[in-house]
mmCIF file as gemmi writes it, N, C-alpha and C atoms, coordinates in Angstrom:
data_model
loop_
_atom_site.group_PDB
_atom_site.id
_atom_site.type_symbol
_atom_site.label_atom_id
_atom_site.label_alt_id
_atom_site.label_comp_id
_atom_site.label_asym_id
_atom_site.label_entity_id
_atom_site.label_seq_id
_atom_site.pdbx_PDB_ins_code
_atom_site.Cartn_x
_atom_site.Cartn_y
_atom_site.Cartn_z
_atom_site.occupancy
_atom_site.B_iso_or_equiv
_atom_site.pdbx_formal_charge
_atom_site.auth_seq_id
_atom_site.auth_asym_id
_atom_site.pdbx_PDB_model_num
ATOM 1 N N . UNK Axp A 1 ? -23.304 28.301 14.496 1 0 ? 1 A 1
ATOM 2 C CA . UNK Axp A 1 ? -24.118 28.534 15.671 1 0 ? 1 A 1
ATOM 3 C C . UNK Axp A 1 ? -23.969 29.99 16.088 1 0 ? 1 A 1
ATOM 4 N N . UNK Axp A 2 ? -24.908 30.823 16.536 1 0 ? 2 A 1
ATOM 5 C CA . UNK Axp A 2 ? -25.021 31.882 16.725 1 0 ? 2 A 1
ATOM 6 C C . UNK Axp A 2 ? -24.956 31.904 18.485 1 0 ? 2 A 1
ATOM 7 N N . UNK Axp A 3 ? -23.647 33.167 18.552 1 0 ? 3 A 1
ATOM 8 C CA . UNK Axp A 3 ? -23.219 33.576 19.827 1 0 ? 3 A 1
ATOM 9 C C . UNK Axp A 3 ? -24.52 34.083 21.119 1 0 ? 3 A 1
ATOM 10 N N . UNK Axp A 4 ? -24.98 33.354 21.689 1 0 ? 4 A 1
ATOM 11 C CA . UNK Axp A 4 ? -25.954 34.558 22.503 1 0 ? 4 A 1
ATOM 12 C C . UNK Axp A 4 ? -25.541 34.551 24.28 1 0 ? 4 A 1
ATOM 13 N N . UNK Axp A 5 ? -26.188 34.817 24.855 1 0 ? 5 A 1
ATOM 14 C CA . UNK Axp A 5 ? -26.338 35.127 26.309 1 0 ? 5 A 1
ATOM 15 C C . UNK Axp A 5 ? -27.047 33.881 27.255 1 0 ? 5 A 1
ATOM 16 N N . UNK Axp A 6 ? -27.321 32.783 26.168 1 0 ? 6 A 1
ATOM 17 C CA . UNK Axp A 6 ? -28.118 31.693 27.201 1 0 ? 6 A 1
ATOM 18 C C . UNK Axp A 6 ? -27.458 30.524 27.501 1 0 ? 6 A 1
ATOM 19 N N . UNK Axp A 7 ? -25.932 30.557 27.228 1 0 ? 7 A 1
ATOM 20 C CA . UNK Axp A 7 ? -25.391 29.377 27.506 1 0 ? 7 A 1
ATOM 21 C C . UNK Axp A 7 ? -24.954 28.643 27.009 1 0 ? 7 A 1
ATOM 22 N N . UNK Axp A 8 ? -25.557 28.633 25.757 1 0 ? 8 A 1
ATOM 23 C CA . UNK Axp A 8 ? -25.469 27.589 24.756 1 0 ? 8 A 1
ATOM 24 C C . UNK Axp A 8 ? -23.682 26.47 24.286 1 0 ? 8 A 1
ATOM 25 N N . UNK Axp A 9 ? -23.153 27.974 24.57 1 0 ? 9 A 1
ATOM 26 C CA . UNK Axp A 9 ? -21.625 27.532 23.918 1 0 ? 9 A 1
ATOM 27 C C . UNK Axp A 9 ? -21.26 26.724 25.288 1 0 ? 9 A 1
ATOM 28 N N . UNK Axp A 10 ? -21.603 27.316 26.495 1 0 ? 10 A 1
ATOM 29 C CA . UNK Axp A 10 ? -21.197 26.772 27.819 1 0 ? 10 A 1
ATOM 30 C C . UNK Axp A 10 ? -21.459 25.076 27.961 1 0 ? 10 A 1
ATOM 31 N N . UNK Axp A 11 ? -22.842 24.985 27.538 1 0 ? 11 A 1
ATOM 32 C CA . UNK Axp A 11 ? -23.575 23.465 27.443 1 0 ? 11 A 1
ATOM 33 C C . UNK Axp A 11 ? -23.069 22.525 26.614 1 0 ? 11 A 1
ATOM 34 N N . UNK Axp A 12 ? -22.448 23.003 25.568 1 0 ? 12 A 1
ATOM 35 C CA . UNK Axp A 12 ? -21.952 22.768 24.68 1 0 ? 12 A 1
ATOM 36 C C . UNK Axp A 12 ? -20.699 21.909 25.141 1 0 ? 12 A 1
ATOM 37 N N . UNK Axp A 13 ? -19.711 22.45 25.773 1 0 ? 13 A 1
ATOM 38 C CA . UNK Axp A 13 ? -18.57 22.405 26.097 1 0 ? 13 A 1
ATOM 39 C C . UNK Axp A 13 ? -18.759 21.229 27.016 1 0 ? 13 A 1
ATOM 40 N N . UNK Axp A 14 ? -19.865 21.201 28.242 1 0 ? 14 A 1
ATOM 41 C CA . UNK Axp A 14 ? -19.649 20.452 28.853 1 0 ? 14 A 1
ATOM 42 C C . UNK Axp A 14 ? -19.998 19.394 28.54 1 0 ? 14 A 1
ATOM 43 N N . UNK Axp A 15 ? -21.055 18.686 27.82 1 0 ? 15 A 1
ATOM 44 C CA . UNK Axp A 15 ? -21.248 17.683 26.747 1 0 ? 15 A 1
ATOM 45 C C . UNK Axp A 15 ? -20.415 17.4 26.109 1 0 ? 15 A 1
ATOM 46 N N . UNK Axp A 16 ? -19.667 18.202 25.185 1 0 ? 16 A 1
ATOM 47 C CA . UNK Axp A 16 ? -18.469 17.079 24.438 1 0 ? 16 A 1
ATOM 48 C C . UNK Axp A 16 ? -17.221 16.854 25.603 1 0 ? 16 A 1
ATOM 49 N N . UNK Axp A 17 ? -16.922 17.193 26.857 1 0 ? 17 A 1
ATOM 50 C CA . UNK Axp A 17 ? -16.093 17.432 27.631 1 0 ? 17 A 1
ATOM 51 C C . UNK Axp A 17 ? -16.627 15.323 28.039 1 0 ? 17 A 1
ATOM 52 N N . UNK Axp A 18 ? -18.056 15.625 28.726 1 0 ? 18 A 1
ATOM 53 C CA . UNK Axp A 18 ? -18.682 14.271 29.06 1 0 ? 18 A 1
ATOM 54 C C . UNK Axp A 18 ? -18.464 13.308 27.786 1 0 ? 18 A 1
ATOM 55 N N . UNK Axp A 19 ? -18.802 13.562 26.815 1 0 ? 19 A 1
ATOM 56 C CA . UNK Axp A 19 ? -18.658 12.434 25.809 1 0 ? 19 A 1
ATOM 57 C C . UNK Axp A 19 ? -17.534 12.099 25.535 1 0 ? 19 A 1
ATOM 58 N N . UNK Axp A 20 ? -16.499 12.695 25.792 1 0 ? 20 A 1
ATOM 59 C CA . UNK Axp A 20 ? -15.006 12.206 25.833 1 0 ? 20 A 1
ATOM 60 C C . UNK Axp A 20 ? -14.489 11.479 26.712 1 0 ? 20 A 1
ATOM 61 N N . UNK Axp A 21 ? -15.421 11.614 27.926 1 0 ? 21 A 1
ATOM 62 C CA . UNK Axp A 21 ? -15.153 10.981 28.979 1 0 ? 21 A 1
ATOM 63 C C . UNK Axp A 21 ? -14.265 11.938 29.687 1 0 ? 21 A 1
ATOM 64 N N . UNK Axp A 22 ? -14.186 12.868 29.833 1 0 ? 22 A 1
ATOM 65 C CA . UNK Axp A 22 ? -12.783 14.175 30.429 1 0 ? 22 A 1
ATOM 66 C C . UNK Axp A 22 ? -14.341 14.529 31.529 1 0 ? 22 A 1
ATOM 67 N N . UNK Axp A 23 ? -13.586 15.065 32.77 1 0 ? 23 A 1
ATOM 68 C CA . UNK Axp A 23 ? -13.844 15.577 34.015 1 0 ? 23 A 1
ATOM 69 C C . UNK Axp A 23 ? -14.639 17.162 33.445 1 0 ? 23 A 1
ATOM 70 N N . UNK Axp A 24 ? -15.796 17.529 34.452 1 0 ? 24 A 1
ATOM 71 C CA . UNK Axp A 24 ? -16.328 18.514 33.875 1 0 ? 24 A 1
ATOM 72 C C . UNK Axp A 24 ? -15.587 20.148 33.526 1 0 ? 24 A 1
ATOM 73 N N . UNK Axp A 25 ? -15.572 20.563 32.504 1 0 ? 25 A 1
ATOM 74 C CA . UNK Axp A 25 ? -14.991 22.172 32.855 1 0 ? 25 A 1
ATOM 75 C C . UNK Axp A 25 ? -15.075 23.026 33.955 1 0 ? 25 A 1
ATOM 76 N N . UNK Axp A 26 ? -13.964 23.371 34.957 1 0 ? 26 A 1
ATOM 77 C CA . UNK Axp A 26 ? -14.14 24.338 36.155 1 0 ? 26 A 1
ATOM 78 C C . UNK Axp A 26 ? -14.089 25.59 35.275 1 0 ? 26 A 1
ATOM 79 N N . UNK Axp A 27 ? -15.175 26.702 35.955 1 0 ? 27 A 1
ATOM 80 C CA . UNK Axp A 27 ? -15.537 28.137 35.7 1 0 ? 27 A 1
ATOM 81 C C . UNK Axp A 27 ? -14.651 28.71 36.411 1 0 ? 27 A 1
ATOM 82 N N . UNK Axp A 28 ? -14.36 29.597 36.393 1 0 ? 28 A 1
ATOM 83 C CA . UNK Axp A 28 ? -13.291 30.815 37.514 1 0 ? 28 A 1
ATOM 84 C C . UNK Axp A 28 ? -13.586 31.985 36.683 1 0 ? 28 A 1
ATOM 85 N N . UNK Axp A 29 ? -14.725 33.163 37.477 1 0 ? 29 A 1
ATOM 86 C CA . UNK Axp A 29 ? -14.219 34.646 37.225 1 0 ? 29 A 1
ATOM 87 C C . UNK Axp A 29 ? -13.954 35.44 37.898 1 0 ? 29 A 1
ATOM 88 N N . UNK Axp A 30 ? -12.784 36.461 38.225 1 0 ? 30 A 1
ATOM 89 C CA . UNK Axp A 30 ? -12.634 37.176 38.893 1 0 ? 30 A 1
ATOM 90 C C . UNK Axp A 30 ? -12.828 38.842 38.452 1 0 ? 30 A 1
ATOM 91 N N . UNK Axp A 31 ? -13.381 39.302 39.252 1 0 ? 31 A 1
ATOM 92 C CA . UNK Axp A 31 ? -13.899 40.874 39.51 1 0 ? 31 A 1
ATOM 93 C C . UNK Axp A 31 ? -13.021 41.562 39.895 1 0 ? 31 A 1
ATOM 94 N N . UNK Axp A 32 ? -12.856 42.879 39.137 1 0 ? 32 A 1
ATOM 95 C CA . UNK Axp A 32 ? -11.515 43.405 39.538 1 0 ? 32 A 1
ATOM 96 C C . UNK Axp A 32 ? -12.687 44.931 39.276 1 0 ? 32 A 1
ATOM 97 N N . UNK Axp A 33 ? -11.645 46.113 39.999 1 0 ? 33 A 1
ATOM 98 C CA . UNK Axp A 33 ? -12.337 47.456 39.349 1 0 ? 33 A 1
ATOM 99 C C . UNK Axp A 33 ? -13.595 47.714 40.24 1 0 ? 33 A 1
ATOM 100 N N . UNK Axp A 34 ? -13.795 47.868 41.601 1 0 ? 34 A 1
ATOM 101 C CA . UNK Axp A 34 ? -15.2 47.639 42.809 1 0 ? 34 A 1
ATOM 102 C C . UNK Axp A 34 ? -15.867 48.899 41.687 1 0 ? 34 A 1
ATOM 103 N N . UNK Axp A 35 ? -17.165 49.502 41.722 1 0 ? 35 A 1
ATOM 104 C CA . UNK Axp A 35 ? -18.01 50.096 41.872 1 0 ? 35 A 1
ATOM 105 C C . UNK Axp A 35 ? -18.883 50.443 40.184 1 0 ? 35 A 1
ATOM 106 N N . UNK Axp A 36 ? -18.983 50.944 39.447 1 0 ? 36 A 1
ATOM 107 C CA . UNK Axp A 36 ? -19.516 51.108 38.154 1 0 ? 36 A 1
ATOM 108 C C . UNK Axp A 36 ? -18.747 50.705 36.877 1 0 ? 36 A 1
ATOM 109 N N . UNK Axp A 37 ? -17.52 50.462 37.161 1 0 ? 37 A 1
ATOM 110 C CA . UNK Axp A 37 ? -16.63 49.825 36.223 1 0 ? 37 A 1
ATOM 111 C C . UNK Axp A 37 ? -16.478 49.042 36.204 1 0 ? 37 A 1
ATOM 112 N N . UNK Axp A 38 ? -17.127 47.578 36.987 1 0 ? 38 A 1
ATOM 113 C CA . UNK Axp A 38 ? -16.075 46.244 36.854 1 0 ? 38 A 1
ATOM 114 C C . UNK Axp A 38 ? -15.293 45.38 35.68 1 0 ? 38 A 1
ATOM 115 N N . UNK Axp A 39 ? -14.285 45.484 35.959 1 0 ? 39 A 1
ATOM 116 C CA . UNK Axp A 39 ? -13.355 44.435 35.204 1 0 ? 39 A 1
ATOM 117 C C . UNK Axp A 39 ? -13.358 42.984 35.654 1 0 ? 39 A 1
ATOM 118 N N . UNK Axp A 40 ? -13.607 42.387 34.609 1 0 ? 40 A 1
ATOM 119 C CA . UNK Axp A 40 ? -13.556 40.717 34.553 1 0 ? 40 A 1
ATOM 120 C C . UNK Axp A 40 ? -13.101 39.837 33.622 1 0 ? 40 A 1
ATOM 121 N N . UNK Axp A 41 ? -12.303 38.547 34.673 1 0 ? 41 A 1
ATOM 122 C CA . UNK Axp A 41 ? -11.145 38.243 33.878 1 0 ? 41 A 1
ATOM 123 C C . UNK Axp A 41 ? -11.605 36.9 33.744 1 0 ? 41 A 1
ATOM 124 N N . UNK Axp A 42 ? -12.126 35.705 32.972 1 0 ? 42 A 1
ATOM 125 C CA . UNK Axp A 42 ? -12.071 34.3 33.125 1 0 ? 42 A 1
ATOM 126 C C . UNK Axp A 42 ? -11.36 33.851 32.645 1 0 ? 42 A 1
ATOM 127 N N . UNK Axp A 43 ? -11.4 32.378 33.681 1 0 ? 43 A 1
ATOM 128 C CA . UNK Axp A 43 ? -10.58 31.147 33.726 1 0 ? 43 A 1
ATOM 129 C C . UNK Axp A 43 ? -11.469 29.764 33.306 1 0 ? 43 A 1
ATOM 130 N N . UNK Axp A 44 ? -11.114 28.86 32.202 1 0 ? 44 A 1
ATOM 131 C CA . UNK Axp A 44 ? -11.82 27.738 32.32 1 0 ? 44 A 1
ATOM 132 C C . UNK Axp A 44 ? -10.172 26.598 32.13 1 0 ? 44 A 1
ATOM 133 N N . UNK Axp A 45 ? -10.865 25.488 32.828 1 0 ? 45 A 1
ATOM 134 C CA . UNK Axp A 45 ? -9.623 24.491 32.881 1 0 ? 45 A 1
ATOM 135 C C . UNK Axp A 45 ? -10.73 23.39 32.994 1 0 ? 45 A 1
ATOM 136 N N . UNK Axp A 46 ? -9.963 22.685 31.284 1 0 ? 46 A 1
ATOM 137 C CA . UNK Axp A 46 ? -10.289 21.097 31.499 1 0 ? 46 A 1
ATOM 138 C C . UNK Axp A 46 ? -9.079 20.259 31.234 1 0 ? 46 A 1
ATOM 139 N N . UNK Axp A 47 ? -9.404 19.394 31.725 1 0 ? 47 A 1
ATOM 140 C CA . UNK Axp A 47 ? -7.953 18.377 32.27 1 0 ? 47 A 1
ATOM 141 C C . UNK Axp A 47 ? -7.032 19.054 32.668 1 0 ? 47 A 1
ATOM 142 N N . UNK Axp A 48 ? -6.159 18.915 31.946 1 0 ? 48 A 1
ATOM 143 C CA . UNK Axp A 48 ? -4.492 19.372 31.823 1 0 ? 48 A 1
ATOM 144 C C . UNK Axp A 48 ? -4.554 21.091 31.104 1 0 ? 48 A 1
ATOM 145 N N . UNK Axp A 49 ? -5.367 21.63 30.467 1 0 ? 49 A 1
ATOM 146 C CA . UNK Axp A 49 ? -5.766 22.591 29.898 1 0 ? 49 A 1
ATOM 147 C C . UNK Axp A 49 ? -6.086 23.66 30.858 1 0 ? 49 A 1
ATOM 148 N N . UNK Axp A 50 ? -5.476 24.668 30.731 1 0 ? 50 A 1
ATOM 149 C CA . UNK Axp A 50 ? -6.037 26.031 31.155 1 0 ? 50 A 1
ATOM 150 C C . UNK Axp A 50 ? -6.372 27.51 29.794 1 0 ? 50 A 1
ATOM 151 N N . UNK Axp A 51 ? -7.567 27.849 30.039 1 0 ? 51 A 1
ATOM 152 C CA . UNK Axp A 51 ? -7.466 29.258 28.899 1 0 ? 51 A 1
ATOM 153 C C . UNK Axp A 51 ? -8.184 30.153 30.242 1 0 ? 51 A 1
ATOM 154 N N . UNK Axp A 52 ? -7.133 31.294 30.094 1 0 ? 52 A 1
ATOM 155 C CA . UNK Axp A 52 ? -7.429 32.586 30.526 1 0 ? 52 A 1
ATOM 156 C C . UNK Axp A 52 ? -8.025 33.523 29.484 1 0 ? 52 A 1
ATOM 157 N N . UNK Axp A 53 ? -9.09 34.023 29.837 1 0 ? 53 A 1
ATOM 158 C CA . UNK Axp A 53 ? -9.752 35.275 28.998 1 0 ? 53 A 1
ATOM 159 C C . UNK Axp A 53 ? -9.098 36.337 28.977 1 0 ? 53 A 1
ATOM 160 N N . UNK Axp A 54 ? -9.219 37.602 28.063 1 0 ? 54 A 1
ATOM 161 C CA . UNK Axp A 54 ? -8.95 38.566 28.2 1 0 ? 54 A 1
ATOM 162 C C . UNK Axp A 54 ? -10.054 39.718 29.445 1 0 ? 54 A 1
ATOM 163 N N . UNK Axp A 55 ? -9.145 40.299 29.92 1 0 ? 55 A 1
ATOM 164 C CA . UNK Axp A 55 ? -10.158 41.456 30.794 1 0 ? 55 A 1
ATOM 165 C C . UNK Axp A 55 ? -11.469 41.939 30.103 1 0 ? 55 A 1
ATOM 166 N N . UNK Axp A 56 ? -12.217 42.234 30.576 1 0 ? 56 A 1
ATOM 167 C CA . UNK Axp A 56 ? -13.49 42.738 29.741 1 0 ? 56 A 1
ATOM 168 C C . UNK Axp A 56 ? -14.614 43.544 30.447 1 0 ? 56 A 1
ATOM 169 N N . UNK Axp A 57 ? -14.956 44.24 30.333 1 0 ? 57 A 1
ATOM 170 C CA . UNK Axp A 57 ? -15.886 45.608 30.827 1 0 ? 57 A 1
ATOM 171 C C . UNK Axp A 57 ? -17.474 44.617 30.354 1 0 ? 57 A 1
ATOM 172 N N . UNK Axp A 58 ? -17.457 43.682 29.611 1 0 ? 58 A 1
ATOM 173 C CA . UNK Axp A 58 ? -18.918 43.553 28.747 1 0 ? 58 A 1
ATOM 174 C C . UNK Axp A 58 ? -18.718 41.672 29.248 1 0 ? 58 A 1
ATOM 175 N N . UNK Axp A 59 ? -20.022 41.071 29.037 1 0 ? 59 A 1
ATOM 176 C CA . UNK Axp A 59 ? -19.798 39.473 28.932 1 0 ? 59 A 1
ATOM 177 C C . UNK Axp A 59 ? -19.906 39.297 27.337 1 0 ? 59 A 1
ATOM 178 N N . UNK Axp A 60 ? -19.392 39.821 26.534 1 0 ? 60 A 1
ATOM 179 C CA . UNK Axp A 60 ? -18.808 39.244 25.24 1 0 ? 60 A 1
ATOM 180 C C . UNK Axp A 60 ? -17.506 38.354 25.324 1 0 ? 60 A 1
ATOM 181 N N . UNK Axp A 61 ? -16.981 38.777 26.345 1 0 ? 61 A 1
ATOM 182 C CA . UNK Axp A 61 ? -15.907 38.079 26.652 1 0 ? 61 A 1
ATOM 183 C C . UNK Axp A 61 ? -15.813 36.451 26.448 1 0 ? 61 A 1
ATOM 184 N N . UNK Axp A 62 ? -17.537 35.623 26.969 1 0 ? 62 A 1
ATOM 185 C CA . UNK Axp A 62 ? -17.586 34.512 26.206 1 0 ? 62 A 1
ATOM 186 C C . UNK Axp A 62 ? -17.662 33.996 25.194 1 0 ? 62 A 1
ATOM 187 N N . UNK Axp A 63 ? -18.563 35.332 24.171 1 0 ? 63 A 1
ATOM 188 C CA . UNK Axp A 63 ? -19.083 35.101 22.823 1 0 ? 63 A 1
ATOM 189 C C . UNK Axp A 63 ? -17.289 34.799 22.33 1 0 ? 63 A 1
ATOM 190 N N . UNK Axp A 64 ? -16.177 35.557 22.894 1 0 ? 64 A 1
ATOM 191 C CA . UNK Axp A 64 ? -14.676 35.503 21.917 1 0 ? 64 A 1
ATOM 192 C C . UNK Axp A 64 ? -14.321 34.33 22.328 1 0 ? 64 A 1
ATOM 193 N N . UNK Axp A 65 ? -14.57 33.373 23.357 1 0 ? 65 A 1
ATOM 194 C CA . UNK Axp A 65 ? -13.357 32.671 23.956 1 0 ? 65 A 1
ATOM 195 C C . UNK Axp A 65 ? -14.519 30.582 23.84 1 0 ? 65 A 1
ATOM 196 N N . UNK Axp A 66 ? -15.462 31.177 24.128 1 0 ? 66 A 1
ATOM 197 C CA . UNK Axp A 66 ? -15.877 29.771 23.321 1 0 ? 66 A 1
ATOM 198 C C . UNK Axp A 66 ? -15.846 28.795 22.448 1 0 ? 66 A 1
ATOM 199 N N . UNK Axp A 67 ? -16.063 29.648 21.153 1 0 ? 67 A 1
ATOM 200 C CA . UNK Axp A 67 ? -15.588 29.09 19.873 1 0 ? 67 A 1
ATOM 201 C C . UNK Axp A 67 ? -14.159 28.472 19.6 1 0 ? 67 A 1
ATOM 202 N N . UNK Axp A 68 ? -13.226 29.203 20.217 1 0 ? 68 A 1
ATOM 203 C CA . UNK Axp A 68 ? -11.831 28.784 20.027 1 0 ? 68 A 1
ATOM 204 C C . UNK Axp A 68 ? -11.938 27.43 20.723 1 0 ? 68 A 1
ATOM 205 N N . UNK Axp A 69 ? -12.343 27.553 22.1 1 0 ? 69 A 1
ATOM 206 C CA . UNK Axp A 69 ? -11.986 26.531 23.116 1 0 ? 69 A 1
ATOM 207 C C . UNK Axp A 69 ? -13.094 25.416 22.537 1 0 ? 69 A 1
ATOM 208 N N . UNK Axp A 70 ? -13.783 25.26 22.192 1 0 ? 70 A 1
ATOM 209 C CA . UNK Axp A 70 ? -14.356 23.997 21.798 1 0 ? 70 A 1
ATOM 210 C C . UNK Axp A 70 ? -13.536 23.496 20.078 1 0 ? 70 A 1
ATOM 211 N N . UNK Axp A 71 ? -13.153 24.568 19.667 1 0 ? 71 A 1
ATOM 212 C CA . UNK Axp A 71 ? -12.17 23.734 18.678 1 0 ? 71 A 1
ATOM 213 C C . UNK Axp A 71 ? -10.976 23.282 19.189 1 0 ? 71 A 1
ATOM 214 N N . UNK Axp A 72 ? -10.683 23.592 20.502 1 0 ? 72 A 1
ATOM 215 C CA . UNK Axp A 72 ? -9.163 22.683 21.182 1 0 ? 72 A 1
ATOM 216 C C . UNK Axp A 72 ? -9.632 21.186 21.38 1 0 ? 72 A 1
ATOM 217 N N . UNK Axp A 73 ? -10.922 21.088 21.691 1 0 ? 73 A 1
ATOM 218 C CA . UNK Axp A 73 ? -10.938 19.38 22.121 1 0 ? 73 A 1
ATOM 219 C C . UNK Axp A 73 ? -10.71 18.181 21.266 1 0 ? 73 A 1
């Protein structure tokens, strides 16, 4: 499946999250860095599970951290 900007991996996640019967994935991003630089850090937690992202200047940050996390379930 090819990485893009529309969600896909996100939708993804929460569907096999539902078909397992597990509680939906909580989002958390925090903004760091105020004015032309922002830094951003995400958080997703399902069940008992937490993955923190790495900091990131770009939203590639999901294209890296998706793929892994849907091979944890």
């Amino acid at each position: 499946m090819t990485m893009d900007e529309t969600g896909v991996h996100k939708n993804l996640l929460q569907e096999t999250a539902r078909r397992a019967g597990q509680n939906l994935p909580v989002y958390t991003t925090m903004r760091s860095n105020p004015g032309h630089l922002p830094v951003f850090t995400s958080t997703v937690e399902l069940e008992d599970l937490k993955f923190n992202g790495h900091q990131q200047r770009q939203r590639n940050k999901q294209r890296k951290m998706q793929p892994w996390l849907l091979g944890q379930l």
